[in-house]
C-alpha positions in Angstrom: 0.0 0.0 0.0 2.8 2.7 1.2 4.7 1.7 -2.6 1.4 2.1 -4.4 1.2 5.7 -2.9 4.1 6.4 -3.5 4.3 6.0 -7.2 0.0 7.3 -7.8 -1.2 3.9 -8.2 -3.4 3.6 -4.5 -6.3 2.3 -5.8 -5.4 0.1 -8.7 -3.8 -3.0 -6.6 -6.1 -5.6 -7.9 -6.0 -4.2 -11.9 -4.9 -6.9 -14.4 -1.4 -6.1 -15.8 -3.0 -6.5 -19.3 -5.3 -3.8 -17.6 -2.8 -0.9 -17.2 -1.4 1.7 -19.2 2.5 1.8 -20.4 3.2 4.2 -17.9 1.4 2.2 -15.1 3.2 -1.1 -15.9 6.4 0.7 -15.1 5.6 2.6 -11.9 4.4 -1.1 -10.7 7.7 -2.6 -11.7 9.5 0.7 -9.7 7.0 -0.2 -6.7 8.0 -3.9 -6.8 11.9 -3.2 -6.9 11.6 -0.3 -4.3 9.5 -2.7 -1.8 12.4 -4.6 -0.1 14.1 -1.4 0.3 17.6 -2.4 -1.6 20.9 -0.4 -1.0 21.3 -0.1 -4.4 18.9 0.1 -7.3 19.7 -0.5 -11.0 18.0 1.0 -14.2 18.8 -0.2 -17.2 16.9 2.5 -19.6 13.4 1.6 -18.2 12.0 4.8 -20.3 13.1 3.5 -23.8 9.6 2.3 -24.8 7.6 4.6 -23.7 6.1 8.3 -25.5 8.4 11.4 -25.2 5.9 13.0 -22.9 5.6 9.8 -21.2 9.2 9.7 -20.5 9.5 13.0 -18.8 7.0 12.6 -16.4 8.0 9.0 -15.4 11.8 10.7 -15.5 10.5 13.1 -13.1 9.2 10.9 -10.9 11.9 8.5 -10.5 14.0 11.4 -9.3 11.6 12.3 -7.1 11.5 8.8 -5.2 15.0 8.4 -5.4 15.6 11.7 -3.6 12.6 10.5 -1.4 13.8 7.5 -0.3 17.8 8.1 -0.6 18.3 4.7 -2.6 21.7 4.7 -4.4 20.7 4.3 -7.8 22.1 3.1 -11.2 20.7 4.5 -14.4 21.9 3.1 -17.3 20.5 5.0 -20.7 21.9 6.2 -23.8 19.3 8.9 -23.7 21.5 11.8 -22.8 18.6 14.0 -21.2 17.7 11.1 -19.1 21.1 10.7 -17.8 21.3 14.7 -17.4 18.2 15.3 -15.1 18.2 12.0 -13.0 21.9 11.7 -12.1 24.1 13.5 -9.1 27.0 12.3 -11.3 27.5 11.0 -14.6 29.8 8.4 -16.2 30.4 8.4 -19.8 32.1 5.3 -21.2 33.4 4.4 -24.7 34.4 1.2 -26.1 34.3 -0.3 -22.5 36.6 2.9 -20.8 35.7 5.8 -18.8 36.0 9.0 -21.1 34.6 11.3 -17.7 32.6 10.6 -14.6 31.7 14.1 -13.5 28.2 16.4 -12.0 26.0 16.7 -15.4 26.9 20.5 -15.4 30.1 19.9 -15.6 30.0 17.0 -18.1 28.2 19.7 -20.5 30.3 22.5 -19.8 33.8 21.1 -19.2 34.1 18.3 -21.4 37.3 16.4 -20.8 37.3 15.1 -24.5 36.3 15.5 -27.6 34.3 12.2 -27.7 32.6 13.4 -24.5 31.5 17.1 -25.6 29.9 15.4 -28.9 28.3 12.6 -27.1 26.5 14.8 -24.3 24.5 17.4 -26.6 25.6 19.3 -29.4 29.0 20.6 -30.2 30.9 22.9 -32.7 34.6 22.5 -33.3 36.8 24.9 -34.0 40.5 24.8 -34.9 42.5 27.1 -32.8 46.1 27.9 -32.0 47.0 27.6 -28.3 49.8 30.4 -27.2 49.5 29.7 -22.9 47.9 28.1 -20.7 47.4 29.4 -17.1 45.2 29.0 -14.1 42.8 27.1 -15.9 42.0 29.6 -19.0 44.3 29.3 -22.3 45.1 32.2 -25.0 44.2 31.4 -27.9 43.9 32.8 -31.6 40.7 32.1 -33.6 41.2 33.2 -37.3 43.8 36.1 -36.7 41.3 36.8 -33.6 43.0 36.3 -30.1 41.2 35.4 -27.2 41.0 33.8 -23.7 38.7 31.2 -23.1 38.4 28.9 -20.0 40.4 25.1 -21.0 41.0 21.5 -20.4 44.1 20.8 -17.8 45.6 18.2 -20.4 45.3 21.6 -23.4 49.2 22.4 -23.7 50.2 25.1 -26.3 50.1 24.6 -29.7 46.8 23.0 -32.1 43.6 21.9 -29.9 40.1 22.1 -30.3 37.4 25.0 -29.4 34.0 23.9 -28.2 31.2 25.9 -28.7 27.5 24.8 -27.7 24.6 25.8 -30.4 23.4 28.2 -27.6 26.5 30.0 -26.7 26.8 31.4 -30.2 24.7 34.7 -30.6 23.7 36.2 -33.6 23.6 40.3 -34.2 20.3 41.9 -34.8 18.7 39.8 -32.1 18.0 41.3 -28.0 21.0 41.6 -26.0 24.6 42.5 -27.5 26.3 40.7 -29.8 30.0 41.7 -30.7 29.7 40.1 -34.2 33.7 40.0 -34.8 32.4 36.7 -37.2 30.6 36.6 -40.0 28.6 33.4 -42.3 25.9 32.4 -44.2 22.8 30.9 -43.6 22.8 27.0 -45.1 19.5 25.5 -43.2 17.2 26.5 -40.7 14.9 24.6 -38.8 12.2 25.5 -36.6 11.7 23.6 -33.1 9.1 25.6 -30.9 11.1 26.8 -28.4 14.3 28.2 -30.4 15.3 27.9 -34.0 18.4 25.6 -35.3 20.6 27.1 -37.8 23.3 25.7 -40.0 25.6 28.3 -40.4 28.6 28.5 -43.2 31.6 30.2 -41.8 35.5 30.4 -42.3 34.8 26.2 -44.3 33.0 25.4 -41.6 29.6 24.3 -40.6 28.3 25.6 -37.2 25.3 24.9 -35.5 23.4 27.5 -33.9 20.1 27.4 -31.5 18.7 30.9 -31.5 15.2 30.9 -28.8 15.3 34.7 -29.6 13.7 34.0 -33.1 10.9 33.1 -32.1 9.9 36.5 -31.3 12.6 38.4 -33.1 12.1 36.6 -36.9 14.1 34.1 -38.6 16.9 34.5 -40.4 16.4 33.1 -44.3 18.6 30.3 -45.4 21.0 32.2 -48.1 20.9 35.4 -45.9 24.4 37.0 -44.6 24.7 36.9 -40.5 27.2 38.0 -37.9 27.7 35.9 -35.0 29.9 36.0 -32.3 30.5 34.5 -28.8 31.5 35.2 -24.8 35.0 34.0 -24.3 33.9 32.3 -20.8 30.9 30.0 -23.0 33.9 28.6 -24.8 35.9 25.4 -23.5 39.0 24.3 -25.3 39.9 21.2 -25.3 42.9 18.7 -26.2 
């Protein structure tokens, strides 16, 4: 009865399995596992056949009994939102080895690699020219542009890599300022609710940009010239 409550199912203890919605079936399986009160729970991507809304509620509420009743919990998913919003700390493995186990923030802000900053999200990479590196920030030169952007410990001088997330690239014309030292074209644009996904052409490269100004401030055409820049500190340079 106190498992039932605790996922919304009070009421529904004598329903037929056949009986119950996709959604139901799985708080019922989270009931049954939570029920002998186990130090440590595993997940192994419980969500994957469910409905996108589906999934965000059920995500939601498996945080909220986790926190609730302070099991130690493995999630195992390849559904990088899931792994963002459910976990205290994240492990990303490739090919059997630990690329980075670290809080989800800093997983998405500080990648350690390359392999990890394209797996978690989306991610531009640029080809820069390292001069120093001190105190956890490098100098660095972005087409004849120099620059000091927050970096990896492993980044010595020399070639490395600079990350840029779609939403840390701004675009001039739109609310807020926007320094605009770069320029590009317009290549595809896609519209997503919420924000608007550009494919931007610049210095023979491709860049992806997520604009949520748009929505209110207009789209950009594909074809049309832009100016786009970025704030040194949403940058992370890597090895």
């Amino acid at each position: 009865g106190e498992m039932m409550a605790l996922v919304n199912l009070s009421g529904l203890e004598h329903r037929r399995p056949a009986s119950l919605s996709g959604g139901q079936q799985q708080r019922v399986a989270l009931a049954r596992a939570m029920a002998v009160r186990p130090k440590v729970l595993l997940f192994d991507e419980p969500l994957s056949n469910l409905d996108a809304k589906l999934r965000v509620a059920l995500r939601a509420e498996i945080r909220r009994l986790q926190k609730q009743l302070g099991i130690t919990s493995i999630y195992v998913t390849h559904d990088q939102a899931e792994a963002m919003s459910l976990s205290d700390r994240v492990v990303v493995m490739n090919a059997g080895r630990v690329e980075q186990a670290s809080a989800p923030a800093e997983l998405y802000a500080r990648p350690a690699t390359r392999f990890v900053a394209d797996f978690i999200g989306q991610a531009n990479f640029l080809d820069v020219a390292v001069e120093r590196v001190a105190g956890g920030w490098a100098e660095i030169t972005l087409w004849a542009h120099p620059m000091r952007v927050p970096a990896h410990e492993n980044v010595r001088p020399g070639p490395a890599a600079l990350m840029l997330r779609p939403e840390a690239i701004c675009l001039a014309g739109r609310a807020g300022a926007c320094a605009a030292r770069f320029q590009g074209r317009v290549r595809a644009v896609t519209f997503l609710g919420s924000a608007v996904e550009y494919e931007i052409e610049t210095h023979g490269q491709t860049l992806t940009v997520s604009d949520r100004e748009a929505v209110w401030g207009g789209i950009f055409a594909e074809g049309e010239l832009v100016g786009w820049d970025f704030a040194p500190e949403r940058g992370y340079v890597i090895p």
